[in-house]
C-alpha positions in Angstrom: -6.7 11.0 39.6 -9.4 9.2 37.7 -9.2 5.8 36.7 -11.9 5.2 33.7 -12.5 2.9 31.3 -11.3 -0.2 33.4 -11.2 -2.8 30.5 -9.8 -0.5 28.2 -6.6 0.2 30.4 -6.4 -3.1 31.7 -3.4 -5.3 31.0 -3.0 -8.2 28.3 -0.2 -10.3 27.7 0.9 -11.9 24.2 3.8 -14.3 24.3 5.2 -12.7 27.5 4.7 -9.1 26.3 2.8 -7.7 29.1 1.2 -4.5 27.5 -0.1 -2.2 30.3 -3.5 -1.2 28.2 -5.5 -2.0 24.8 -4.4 0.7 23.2 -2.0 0.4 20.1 -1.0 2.9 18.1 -1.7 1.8 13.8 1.3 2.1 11.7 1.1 4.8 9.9 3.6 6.3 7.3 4.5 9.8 7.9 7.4 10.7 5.4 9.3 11.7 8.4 12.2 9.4 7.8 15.4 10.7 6.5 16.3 10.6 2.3 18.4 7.6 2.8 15.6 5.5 5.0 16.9 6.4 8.9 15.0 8.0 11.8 15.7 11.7 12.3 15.1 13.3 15.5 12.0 14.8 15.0 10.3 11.1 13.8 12.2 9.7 17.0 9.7 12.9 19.1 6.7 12.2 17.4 6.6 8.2 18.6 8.1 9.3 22.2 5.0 11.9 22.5 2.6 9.2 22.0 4.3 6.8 24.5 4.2 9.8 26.9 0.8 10.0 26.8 0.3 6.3 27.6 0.1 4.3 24.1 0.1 0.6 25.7 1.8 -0.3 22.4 3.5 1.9 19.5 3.6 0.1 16.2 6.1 1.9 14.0 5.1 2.2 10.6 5.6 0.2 7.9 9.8 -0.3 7.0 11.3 -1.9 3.9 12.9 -4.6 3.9 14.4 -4.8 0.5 15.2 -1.8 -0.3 14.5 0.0 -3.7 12.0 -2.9 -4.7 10.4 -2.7 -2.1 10.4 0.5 -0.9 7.1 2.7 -0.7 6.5 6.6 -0.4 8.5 9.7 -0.6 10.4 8.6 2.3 10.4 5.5 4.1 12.6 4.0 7.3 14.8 1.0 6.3 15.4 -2.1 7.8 17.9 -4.4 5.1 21.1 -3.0 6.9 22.5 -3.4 9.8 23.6 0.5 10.0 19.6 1.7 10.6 19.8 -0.4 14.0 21.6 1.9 16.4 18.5 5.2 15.3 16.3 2.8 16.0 17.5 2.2 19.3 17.1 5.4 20.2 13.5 4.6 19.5 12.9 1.6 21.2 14.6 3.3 24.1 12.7 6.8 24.0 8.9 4.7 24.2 10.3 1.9 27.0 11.2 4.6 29.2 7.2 5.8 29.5 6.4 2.1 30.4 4.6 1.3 26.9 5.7 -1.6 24.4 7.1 -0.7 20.7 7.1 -2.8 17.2 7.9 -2.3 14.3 5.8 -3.3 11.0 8.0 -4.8 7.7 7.1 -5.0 4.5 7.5 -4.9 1.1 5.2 -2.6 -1.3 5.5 -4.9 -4.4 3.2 -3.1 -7.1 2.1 -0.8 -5.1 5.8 0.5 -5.4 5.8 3.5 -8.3 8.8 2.9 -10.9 9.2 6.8 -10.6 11.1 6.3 -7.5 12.2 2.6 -7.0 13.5 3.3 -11.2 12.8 -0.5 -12.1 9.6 -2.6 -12.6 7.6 -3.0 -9.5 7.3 -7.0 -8.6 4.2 -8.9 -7.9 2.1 -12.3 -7.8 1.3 -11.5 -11.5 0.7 -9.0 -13.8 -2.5 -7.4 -12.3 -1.7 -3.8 -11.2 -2.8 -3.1 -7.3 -5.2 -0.7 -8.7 -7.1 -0.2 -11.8 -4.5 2.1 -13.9 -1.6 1.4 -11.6 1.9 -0.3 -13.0 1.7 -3.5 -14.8 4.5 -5.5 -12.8 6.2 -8.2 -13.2 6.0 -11.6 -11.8 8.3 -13.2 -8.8 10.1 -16.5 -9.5 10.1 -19.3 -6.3 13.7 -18.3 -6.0 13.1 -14.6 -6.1 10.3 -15.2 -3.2 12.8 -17.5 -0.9 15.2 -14.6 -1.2 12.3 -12.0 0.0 11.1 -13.9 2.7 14.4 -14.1 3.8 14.4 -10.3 3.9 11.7 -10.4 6.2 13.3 -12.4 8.4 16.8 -10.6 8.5 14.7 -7.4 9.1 12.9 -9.0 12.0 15.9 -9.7 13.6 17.3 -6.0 13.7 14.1 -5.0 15.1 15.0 -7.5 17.6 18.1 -6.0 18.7 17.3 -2.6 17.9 14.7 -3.3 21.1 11.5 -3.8 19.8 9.3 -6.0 21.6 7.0 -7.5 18.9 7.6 -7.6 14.8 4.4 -7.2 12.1 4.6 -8.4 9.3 2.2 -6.4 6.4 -0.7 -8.9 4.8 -2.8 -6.5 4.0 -3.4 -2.8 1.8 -2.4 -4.0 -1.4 1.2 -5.0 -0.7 3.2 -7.2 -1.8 1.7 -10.2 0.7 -2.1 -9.0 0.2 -1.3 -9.3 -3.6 -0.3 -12.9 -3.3 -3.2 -13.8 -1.1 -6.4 -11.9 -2.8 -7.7 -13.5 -6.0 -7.9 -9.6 -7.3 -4.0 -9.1 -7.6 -2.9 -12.9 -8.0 -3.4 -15.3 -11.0 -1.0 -17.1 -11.2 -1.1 -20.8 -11.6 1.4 -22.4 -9.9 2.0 -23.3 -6.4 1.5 -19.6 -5.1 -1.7 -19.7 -6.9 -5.5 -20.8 -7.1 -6.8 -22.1 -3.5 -6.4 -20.4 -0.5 -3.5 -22.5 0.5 -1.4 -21.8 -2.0 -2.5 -18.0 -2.1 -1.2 -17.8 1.5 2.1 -19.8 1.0 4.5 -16.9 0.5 2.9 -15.2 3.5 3.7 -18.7 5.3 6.9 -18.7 4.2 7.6 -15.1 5.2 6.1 -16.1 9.0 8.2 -19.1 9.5 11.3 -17.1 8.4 10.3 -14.4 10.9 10.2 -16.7 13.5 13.4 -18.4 12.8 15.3 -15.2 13.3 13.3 -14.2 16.5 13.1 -17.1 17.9 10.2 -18.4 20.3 10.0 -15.7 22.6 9.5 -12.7 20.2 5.1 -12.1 19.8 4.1 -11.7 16.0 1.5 -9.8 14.9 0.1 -10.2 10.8 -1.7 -7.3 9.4 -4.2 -8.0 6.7 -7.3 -6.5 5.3 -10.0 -8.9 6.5 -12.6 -7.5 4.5 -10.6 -6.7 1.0 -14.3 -4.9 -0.2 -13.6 -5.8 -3.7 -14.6 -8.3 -6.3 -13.3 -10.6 -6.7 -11.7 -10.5 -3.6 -11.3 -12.1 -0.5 -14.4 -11.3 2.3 -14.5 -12.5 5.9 -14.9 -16.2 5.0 -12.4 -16.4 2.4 -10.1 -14.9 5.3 -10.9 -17.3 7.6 -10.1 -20.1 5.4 -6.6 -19.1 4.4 -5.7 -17.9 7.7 -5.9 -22.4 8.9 -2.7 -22.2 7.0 -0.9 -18.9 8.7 -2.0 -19.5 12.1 0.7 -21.3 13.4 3.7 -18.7 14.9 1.2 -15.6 14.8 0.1 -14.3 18.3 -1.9 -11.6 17.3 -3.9 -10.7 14.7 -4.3 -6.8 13.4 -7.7 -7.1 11.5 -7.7 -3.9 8.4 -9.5 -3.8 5.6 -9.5 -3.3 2.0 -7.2 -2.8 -0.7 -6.0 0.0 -3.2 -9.4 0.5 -4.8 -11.4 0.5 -1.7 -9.3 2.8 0.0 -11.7 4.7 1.9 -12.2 1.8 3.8 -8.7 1.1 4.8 -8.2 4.9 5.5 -11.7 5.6 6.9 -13.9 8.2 5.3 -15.6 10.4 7.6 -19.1 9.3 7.2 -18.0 5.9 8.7 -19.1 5.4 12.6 -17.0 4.5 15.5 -15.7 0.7 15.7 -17.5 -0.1 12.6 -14.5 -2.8 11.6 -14.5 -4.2 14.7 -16.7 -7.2 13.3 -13.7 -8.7 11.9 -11.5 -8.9 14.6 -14.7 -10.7 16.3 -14.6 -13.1 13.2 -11.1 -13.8 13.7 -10.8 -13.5 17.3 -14.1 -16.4 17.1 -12.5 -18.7 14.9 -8.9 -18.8 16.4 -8.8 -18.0 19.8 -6.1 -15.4 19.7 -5.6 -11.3 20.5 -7.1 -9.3 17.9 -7.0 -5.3 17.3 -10.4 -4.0 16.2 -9.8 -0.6 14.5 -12.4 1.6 12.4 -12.5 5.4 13.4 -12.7 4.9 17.1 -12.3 8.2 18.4 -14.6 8.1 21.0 -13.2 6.0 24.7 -16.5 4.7 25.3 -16.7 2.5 22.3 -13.4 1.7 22.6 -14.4 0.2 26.2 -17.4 -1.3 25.0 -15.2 -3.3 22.1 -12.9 -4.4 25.0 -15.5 -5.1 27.8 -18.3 -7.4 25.3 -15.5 -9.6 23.5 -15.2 -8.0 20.5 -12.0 -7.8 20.7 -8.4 -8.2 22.8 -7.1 -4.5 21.1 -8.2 -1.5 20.4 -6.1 0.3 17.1 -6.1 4.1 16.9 -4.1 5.7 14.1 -5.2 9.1 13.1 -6.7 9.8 16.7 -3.1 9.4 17.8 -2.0 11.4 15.3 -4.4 14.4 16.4 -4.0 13.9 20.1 -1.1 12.0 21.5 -2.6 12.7 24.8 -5.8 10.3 24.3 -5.0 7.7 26.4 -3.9 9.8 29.5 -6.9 11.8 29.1 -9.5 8.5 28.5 -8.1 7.6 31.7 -7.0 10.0 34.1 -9.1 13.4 32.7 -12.5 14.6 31.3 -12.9 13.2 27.7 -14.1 16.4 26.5 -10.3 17.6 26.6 -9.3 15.0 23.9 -8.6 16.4 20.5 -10.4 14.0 18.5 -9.5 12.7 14.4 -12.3 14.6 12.2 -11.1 12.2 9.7 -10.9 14.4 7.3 -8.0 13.0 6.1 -6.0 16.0 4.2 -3.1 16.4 6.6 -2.3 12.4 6.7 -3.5 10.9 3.4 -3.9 14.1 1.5 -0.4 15.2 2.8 1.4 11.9 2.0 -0.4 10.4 -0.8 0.3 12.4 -4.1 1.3 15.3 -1.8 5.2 13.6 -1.4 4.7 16.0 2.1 5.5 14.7 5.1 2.3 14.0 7.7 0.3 16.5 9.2 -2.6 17.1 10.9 -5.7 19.8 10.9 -6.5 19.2 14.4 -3.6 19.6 15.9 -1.0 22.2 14.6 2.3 20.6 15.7 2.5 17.1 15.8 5.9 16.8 16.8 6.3 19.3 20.1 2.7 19.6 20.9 2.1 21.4 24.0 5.6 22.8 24.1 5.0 25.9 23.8 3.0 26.3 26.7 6.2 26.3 28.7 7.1 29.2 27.2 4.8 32.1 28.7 4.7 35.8 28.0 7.4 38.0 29.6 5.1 41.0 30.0 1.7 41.5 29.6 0.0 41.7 26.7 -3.7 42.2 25.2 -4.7 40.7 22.0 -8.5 40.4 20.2 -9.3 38.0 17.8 -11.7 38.8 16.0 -13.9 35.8 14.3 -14.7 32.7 16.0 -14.4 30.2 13.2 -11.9 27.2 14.0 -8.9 29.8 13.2 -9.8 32.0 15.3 -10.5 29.8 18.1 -7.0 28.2 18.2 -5.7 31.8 18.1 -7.7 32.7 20.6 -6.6 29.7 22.9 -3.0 29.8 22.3 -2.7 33.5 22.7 -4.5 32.5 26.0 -2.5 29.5 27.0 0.7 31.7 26.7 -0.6 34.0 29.1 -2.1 37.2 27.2 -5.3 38.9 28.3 -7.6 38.1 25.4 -10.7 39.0 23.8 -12.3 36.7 21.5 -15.5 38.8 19.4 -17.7 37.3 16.9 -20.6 38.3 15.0 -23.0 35.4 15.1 -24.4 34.2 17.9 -22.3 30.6 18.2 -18.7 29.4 17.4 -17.0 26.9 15.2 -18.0 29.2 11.7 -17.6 27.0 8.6 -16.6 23.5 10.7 -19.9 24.1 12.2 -22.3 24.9 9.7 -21.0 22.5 7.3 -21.0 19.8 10.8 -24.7 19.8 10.1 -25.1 17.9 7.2 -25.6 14.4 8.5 -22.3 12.3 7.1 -20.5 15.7 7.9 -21.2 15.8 11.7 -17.9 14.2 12.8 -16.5 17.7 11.4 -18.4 19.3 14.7 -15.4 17.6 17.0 -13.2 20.0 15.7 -15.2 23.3 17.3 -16.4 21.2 19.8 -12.8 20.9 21.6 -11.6 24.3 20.7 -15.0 25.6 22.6 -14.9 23.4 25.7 -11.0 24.7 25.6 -11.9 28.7 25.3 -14.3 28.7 28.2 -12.1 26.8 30.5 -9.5 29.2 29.8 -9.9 32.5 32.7 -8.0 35.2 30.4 -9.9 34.4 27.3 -13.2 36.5 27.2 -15.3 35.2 24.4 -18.4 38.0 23.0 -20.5 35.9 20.5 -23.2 37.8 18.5 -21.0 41.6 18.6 -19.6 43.6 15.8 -15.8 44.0 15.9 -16.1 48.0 15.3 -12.8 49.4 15.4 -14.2 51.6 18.7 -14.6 48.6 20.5 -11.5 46.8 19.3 -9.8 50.1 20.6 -11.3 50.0 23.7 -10.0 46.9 24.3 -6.6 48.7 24.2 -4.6 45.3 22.5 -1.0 44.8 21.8 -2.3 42.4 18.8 -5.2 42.4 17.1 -6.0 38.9 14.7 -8.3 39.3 12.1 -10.0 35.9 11.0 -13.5 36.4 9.7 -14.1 33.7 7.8 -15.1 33.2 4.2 -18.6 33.2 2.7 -19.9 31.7 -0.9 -18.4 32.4 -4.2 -21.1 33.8 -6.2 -19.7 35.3 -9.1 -21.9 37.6 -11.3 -23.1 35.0 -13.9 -26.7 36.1 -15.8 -29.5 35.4 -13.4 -27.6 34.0 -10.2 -27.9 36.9 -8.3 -31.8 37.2 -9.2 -32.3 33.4 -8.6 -30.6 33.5 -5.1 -33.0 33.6 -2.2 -36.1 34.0 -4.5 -39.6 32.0 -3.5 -40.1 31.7 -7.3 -36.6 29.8 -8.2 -35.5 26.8 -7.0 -31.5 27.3 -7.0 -29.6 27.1 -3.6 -26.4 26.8 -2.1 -25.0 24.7 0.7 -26.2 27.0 3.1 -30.0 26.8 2.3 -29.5 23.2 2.2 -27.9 23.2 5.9 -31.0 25.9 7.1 -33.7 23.0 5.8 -31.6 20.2 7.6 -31.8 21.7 10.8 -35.1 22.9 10.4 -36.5 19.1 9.2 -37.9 20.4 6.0 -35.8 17.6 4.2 -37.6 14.4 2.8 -35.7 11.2 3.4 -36.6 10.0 -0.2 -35.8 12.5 -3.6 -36.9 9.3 -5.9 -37.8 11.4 -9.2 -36.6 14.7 -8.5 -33.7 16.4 -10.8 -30.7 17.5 -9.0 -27.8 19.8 -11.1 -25.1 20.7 -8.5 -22.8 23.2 -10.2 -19.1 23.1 -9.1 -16.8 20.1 -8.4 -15.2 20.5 -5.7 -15.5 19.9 -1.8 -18.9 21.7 -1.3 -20.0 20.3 -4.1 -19.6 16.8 -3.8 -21.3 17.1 -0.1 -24.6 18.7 -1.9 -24.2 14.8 -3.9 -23.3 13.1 -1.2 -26.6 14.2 0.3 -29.0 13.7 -2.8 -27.5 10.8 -4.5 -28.4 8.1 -1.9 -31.8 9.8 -1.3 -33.0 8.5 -4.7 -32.7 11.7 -6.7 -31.0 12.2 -10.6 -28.2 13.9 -9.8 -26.3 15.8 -11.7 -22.5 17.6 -11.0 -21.1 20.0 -13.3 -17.6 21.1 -13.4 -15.4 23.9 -15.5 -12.1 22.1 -15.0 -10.8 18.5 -16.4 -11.8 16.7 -13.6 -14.3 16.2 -10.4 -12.9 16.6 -7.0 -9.1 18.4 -7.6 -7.7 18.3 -4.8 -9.1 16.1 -2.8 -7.3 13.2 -0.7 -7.1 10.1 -2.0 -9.3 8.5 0.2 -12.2 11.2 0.7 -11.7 11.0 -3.3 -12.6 7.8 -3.6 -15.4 7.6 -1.4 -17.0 10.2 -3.5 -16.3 8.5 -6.7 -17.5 5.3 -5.1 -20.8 7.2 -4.4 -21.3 8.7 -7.6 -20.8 5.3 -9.5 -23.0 3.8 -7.3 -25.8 5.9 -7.5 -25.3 6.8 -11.0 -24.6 10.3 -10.8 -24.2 12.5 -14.3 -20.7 13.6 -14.4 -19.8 16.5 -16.6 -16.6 18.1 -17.1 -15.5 20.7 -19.1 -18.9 22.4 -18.6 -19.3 26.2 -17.7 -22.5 27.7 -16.5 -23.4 30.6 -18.6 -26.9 31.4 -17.0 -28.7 30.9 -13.9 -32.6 31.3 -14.8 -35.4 30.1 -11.8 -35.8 26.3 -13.3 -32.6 25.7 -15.4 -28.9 26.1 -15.3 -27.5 27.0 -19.2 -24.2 25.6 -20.2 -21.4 25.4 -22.4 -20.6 22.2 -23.4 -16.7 21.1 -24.0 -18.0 21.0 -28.0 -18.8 24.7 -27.7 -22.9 23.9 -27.6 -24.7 25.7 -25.7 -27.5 23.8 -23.6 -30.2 24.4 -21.3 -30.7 21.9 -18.3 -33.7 21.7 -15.6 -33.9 20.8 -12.3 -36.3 20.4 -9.5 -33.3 21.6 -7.8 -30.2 23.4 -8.3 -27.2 24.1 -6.3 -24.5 26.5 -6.9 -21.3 25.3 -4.9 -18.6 27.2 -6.8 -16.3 27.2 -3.5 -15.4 30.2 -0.9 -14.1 33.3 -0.8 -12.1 35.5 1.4 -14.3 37.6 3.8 -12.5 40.8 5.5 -15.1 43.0 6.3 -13.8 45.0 8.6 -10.0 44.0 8.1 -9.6 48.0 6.3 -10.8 49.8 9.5 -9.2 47.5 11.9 -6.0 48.1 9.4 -6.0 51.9 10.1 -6.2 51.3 13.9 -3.4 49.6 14.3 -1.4 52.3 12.4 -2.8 54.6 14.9 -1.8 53.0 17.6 1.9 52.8 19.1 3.4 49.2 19.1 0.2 47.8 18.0 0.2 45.0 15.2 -2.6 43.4 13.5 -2.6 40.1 11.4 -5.0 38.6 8.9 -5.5 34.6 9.2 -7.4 32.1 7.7 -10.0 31.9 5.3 -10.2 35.7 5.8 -6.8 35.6 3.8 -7.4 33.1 1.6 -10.3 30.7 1.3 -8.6 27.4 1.7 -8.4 24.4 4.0 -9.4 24.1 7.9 -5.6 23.0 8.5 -4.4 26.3 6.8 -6.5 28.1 9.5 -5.3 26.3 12.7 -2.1 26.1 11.5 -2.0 29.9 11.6 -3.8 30.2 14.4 -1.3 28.8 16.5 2.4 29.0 14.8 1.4 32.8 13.4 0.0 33.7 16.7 3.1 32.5 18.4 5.9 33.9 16.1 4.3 37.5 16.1 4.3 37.4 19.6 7.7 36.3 19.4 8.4 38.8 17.2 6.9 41.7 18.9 9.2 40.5 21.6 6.8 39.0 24.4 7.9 35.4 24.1 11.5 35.1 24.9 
């Protein structure tokens, strides 16, 4: 076995926790908790999967305290009775015996609770909402905020005998904390209000309670956003200062960022590069002498081991990489990299999921984030031939599963390379990350022996029948929506018009032919959603007038909450004409013509145009491969993907693994 990374899976200890690597899994809220606030069985999995694959420390999402007032998301574990201890026992229990540590984060959402479900006012410093539009709340007395942090500390100590071997406490994200010590949620005038000291005394009072009911030996980590990225706001400095007065009783310092408005920072867009926080756990780490956890989208080992191996930092926080691939650390360390399932932080089966979705958390990467690789244990009983035909991300996991079960498969796709959408779209610079996703499902197809894999073929139905299979899955993919509006067609792929889609835009950024600087050019990108907003995300910043036009009420329907505000954040910044309500009407070489929400009817040039009205469905050969099935005996075909409906990567992979597996369970070759 391999032993890489040596700093990285070296051991640290914090207040007699001996951890045996950097690596800690971020709390993260999954709405897998029970209605009433316990740990079912399935949350209890999920953390023992990650401890199995060698998590030096698990930190369990955030729990309330106080409980409805402070309570946040669909579903969140409790910790202000006594009866949640013995589930979380089971817990503590299922991570120690893997070797790892376990704690437990507590908190209290304050404003950023929703009346909707705690059915009172939310509480907070002041008045200010945690977001611009959110809940005016209401105020907490001295008394109210003895009684709180006294809620802390009685939560703290039923982590302690629940078995946890450290206790956060939340600082940071727009809770109830963060809104006492950042100048953006806190007003007030009295002694919880003004300079930093008194900004950070409830947070002091809530660490010395802590730390009454632990006692000495007990480490204590505070989460806060370092960087809050908004005005006015605290930044690095302002941190510094008001962390004199917390220092004391803290042994560990979990360095976030940002706060409701800047949540593309705290949740990290895609665009954002590996370890790109981990300047404020050196800030911290500089100034106090203590363990810090740099996070930031580290997905890949080797930055991880630089953070650890320069000084950056003590820690090295993973979230969402977890998520996708509970394996990461065993892999790092004992296997080939290339095997890891990296986070594409795209951010629509954890955020988008949880946040406004009220679902619990998923992930597009990785299809079952509860039993994982369980099903491999349960191989075919007979043989069986299946062909997949499409090579997008959809079919790829079929492919693989189908494979990793034990059927004899063939894998045939048109174009000449894999990945379909995920790559194409991959190519678009802040898009690249999106390339991890085909990338692993590649490297995991040609290490598998059964799976044959014919790139550049057509799937005729004489050579899908040749191939004799038990199951045929059809996932080809969807193409542009181009619906026949005056002049589009005519305008499309015509040396005397400049209008474009996506695609054209990705065949010039791999062929160079883009300018770094647009400064004076029009740009009118019709259609608001994902494609759409990438086509601005590209010209905006280049220096170009852009434009977005949109049929429906609003930009970006759909989206999660944090890939929705880094858009929006974009636009805003780089002053991009937002128009709603607006329906193309023609498409002529020069000029889009719309329909205004008044009913007038306009006429708009552009240097260039782009026409990003979604995806659709693409089946070509789903009717022929249809009728062979039928006329074959105990031969079944399936339609997957984007080939059934143009949706979502996660819809794809999804299918591509728990479709695959309950036809063939079905059909009667998986017991």
């Amino acid at each position: 076995m391999r032993n890489n990374f040596k700093n990285l899976f070296s051991p640290i200890t914090i207040r007699g926790m001996t951890l045996p690597n950097r690596v800690v899994m971020m709390p993260m809220g999954s709405d897998l908790a029970g209605h009433t606030g316990e740990l079912t069985d399935e949350h209890i999995k999920y953390y023992e999967k990650r401890a199995r694959g060698g998590t030096g420390l698990i930190i369990v999402e955030n729990v309330c305290v106080k409980y409805p007032e402070g309570s946040n998301g669909t579903t969140q574990l409790r910790m202000d009775k006594d009866c949640y201890i013995p589930r979380l026992l089971n817990l503590t229990e299922a991570v120690h015996k893997y070797g790892g540590k376990v704690g437990v984060q507590i908190n209290h959402a304050g404003a950023s609770a929703m009346s909707s479900r705690i059915g009172m006012q939310p509480v907070s410093a002041s008045t200010l909402p945690s977001k611009p539009g959110g809940e005016i709340p209401r105020p907490l007395s001295k008394e109210e905020l003895e009684s709180i942090a006294k809620d802390y500390g009685a939560a703290a100590r039923r982590a302690q005998i629940a078995g946890f071997d450290m206790v956060e406490i939340h600082a940071g994200h727009s809770y109830l904390i963060s809104q006492f010590l950042s100048p953006s949620m806190n007003d007030r005038t009295d002694e919880f209000g003004g300079s930093a000291e008194n900004r950070s005394r409830f947070c002091r009072m809530v660490i010395d309670e802590v730390r009454k009911a632990v006692g000495p030996r007990m480490p204590i980590s505070l989460r806060l956003s370092v960087d809050e990225l908004v005005d006015p706001g605290n930044h690095v400095e302002d941190t510094l200062e008001y962390l004199e007065f917390l220092n004391d009783e803290v042994d560990m310092f979990d360095t976030s960022s940002a706060l409701n408005p800047t949540i593309q920072y705290q949740i990290d867009a895609n665009w954002l590069p590996d370890g790109w926080r981990a300047y404020m756990a050196k800030a911290v780490q500089d100034k106090f002498h203590k363990p810090c956890i740099a996070i930031g989208n580290i997905r890949d080992p080797q930055v991880a081991e630089d953070i650890i191996a320069n000084g950056t930092a003590d820690l090295i926080g993973i979230g969402r990489g977890l998520i996708a691939d509970p394996e990461w650390c065993n892999k790092a360390k004992y296997g080939d990299v290339n095997t890891i399932r990296k986070c594409i932080s795209c951010n629509i089966g954890c955020v988008g999921n949880r946040i406004g979705g009220n679902r619990p958390l998923r992930c597009t990467v990785n299809p079952d984030i509860i039993n994982g690789e369980e099903y491999k244990k349960h191989p075919i009983n007979k043989p069986c031939k299946v062909v997949v035909v499409g090579g997008g991300t959809a079919g790829l996991e079929a492919a693989c599963t189908a494979a990793e079960v034990g059927c004899d498969v063939t894998l045939i796709e048109k174009k000449e390379y894999l990945g379909g959408l995920s790559t194409e779209i991959s190519k678009i610079p802040d898009k690249k990350r999106l390339y991890d996703l085909p990338k692993y499902l590649i490297y995991r197809a040609e290490h598998l022996d059964n799976l044959k894999i014919m790139t550049g073929t057509d799937a005729t139905a004489d050579l899908v029948a040749s191939l004799q299979p038990d199951l045929i899955v059809n996932s080809t993919g969807s193409v542009a929506l181009l619906p026949p509006i005056k002049g589009l067609h005519d305008c499309l792929n015509n040396a005397d018009a400049d209008v474009y889609t996506v695609f054209d835009l990705i065949e010039k950024i791999e062929k160079k032919e883009c300018p770094e600087s647009f400064e004076g050019k029009k740009v009118i990108v019709i259609g608001g959603g994902a494609v759409g907003l990438d086509v601005v995300e590209f010209f905006a910043p280049k220096g170009a007038d852009v434009s977005i036009i949109e049929m429906m009420p609003i930009i970006g329907n759909g989206l999660d909450a944090s890939s929705k505000a880094s858009t929006t954040a974009c636009m805003v910044k780089h002053g991009v004409h937002q128009l709603t309500k607006t329906a193309l009407q023609e498409v002529r070489p020069h000029s889009f013509v719309v329909k205004t929400p008044e009913g007038e009817i306009v006429e708009m040039p552009f240097d260039l145009g782009f026409i990003c009205l979604g995806m659709r469905a693409n089946a070509p050969v789903l009717a022929d491969l249809t009728a062979l099935a039928d006329s074959l005996p105990a031969t079944e075909l399936i339609n997957i993907g984007d080939s059934v409906l143009a949706r979502r990567i996660i819809d794809g992979t999804w299918a591509g693994r728990h479709q695959v597996l309950g036809t063939l369970e079905r059909m009667g070759f998986i017991d």
